[in-house]
N, C-alpha and C positions, 0 to 999 in steps of 0.2 A: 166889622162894625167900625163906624165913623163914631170917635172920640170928643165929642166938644165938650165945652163948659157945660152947659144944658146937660147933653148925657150922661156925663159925670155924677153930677149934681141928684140925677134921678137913680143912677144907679147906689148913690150912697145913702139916699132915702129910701130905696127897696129894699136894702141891706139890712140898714137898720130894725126899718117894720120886720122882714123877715125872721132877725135874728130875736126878737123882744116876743114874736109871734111863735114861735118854735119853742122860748124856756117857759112863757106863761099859756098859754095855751095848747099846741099839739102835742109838747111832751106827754101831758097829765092822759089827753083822750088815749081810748083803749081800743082796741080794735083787731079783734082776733086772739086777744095778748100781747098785743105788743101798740107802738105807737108812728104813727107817720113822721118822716125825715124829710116834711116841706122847705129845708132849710139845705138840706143838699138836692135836692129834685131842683132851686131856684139855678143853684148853682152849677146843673149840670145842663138847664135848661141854657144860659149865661155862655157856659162854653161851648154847647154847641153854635151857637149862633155867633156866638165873638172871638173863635179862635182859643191856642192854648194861653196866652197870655192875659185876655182877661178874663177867662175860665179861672186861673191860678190865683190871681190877685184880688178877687170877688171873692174867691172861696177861701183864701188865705185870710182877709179883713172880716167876711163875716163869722167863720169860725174860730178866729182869735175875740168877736166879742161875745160871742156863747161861750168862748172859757170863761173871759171874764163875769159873764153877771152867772155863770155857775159855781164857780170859785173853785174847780177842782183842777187838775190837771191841767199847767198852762199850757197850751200849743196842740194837745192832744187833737182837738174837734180842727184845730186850724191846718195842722199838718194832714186829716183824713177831707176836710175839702177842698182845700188847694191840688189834694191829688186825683181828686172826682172832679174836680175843674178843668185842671190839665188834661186828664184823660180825655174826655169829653170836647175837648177844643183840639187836640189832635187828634181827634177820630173825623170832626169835622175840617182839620185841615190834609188830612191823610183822603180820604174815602169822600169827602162831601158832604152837603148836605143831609142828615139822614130821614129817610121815608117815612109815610106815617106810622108804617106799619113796625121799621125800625123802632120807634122811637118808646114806646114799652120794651123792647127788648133791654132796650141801654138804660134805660131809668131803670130796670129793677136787677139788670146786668151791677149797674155804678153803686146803686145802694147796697148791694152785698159786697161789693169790692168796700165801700165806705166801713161795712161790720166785720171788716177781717182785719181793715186798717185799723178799726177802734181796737177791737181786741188784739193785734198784734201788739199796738202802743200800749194796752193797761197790761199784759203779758210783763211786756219790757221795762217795764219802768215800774215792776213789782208788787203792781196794786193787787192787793189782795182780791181774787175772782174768782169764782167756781166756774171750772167749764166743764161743762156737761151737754146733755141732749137738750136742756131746755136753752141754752144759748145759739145752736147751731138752728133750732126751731122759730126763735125768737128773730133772727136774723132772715130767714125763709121767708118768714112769716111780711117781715120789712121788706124785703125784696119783692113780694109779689104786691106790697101796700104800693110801695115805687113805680112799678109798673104799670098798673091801675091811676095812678094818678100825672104821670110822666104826659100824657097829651093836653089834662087842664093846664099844666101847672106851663106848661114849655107854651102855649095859645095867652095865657095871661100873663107870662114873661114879656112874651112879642108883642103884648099892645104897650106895655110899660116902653121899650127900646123900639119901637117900630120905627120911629124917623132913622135910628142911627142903621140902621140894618144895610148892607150894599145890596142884597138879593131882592129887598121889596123894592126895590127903587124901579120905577118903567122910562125904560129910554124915551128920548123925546121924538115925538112923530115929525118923521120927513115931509116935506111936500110928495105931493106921487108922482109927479114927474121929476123929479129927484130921485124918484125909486126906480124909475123907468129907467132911466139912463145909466144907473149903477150895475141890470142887472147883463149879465155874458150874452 
């Protein structure tokens, strides 16, 4: 991913929708029992396509401000996106590109990796939590919502960053007698 002003600028305007769109709205909806994580799905969609580093720094900014306008645990939501960002951006610099058919497996892969990272951190830092069966279901449950939505959400990603992408770009056409003579 090509870096400018401009991308920049749009990436921290998707951030933010994302991040205000994830506490007032897809928290609350229900779905199955539990609720959609469009807020890391952006961010895994971000790193596969940009590498680990702005996989990590996407997901580090926008889950530091879903701490903030939730007010609970600081770093908690920041530290489990930056590491579905990471991931996600070295799986694409490791492996490539991944296929269509990849790409539900990693979205609802990264969003259980995201609910083992939550509950590790509210674990650690002694928040009071019952774990039980309905948390290990609740998380299933999120990981197959991830999965299921990992191809809209990674196609509405890419039209937001499509200029910055190195892979949509098309080389520019030869003359053919240009081609002719290049080839053995």
């Amino acid at each position: 991913m090509i870096l400018t002003p401009g991308i920049i600028a749009r990436l921290v305007v998707l951030g933010a929708f994302i991040a205000v769109a994830q506490v007032v709205c897809f928290s609350k909806m229900d779905v199955f029992g539990s609720s959609p994580d469009i807020a890391l799905l952006v961010v895994f969609s971000l790193g596969v396509m940009g590498g680990s580093l702005t996989g990590a720094v996407v997901g580090f900014s926008v889950g530091l401000l879903i701490d903030c306008m939730l007010l609970e645990t600081l770093g908690a939501f920041a530290l489990t996106l930056l590491t579905v960002g990471y991931v996600a951006g070295r799986y694409r610099e490791t492996v490539g590109r991944p296929t269509r058919s990849a790409v539900p497996l990693l979205g609802g892969a990264l969003t259980l990796l995201g609910a083992a990272v939550i509950a590790a951190i509210q674990i650690g830092t002694g928040i009071d939590a019952n774990v039980s069966f309905l948390v290990v279901r609740d998380a299933l449950v999120k990981s197959l919502i991830g999965a299921a939505l990992a191809i809209p959400v990674l196609l509405a990603v890419r039209l937001v960053v499509r200029s910055a992408l190195v892979d949509e770009r098309r080389g520019a056409r030869r003359p053919a007698g240009q081609r002719a003579l290049e080839t053995p």
